[in-house]
C-alpha positions in Angstrom: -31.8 21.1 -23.6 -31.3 19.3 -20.0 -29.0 16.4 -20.0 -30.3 12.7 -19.1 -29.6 12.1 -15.6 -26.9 9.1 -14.7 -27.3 6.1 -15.1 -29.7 5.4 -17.9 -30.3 2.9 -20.9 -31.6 2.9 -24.6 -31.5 0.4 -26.8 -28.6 -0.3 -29.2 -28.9 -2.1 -32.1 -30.9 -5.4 -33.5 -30.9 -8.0 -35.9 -32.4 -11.1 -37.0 -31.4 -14.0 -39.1 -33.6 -17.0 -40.5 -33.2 -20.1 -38.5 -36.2 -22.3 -39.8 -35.8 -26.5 -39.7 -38.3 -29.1 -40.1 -41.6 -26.5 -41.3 -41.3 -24.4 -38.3 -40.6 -21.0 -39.2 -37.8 -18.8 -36.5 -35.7 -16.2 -36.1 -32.9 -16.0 -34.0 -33.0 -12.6 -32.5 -30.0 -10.3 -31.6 -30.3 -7.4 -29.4 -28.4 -4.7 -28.1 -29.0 -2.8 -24.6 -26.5 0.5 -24.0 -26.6 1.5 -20.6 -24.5 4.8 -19.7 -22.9 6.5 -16.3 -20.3 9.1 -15.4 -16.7 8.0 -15.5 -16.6 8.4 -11.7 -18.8 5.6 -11.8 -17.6 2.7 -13.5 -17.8 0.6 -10.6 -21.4 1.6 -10.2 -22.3 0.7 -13.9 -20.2 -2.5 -14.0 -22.9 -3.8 -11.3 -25.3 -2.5 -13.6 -24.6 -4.1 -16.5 -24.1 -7.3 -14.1 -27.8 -6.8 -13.1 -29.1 -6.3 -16.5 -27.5 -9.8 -17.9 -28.8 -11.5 -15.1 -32.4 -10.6 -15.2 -32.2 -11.4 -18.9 -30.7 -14.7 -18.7 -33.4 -17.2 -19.0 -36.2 -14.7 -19.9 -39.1 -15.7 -21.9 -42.5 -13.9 -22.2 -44.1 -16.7 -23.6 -47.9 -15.3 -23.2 -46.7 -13.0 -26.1 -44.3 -14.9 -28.5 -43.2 -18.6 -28.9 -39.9 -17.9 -27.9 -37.2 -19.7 -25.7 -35.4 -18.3 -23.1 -32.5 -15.6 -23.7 -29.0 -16.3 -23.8 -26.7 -13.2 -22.6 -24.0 -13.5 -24.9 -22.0 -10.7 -24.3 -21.6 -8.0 -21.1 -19.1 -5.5 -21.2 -17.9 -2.3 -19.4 -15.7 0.2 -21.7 -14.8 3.8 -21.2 -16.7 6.4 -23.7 -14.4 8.1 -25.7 -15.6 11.5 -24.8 -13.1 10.9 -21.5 -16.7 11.6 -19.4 -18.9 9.0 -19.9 -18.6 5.0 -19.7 -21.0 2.7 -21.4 -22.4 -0.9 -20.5 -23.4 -3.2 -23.4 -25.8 -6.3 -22.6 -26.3 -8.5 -25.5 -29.0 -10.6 -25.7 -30.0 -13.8 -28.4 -33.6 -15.6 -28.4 -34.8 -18.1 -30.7 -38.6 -16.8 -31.8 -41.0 -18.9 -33.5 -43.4 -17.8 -36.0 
């Protein structure tokens, strides 16, 4: 099996929790992007993550969902324990209607 080349992403984890007021039905949406490089890298993956957060911040796709914009409300650069890797984590909220 080959290895995935460096840097990538995938998505982490997601959640939702009810946020309905005044007959309009919501939820306020949680999620989680992982992005991944070598340890050698770190500097590398800390712009990364920088420049995953920033394109999110603000986002909306409207055309598809009543939504408002993301909020980034966490970005973080941590070493992997497996000593070779170091991970990103972009976490992202948006209110959805409907």
């Amino acid at each position: 099996m080959k290895s995935t080349p460096y840097p990538y992403a995938t998505l982490g984890p997601s959640y939702w929790v009810d946020d309905i007021s005044e007959c309009i039905l919501a939820r306020d949406v949680t999620l989680q992007i992982d992005l991944w490089d070598s340890q050698v890298n770190k500097g590398r993956l800390e712009d990364l993550t920088d420049d995953v957060a920033t394109a999110l911040r603000g986002w909306s796709d409207t055309d598809a969902l009543t939504m408002h914009p993301m909020r980034v409300t966490l970005a973080r650069v941590m070493d992997d324990p497996d000593g070779v890797s170091v991970h990103g984590v972009v976490q992202v909220e948006a209110l959805v209607e409907g």
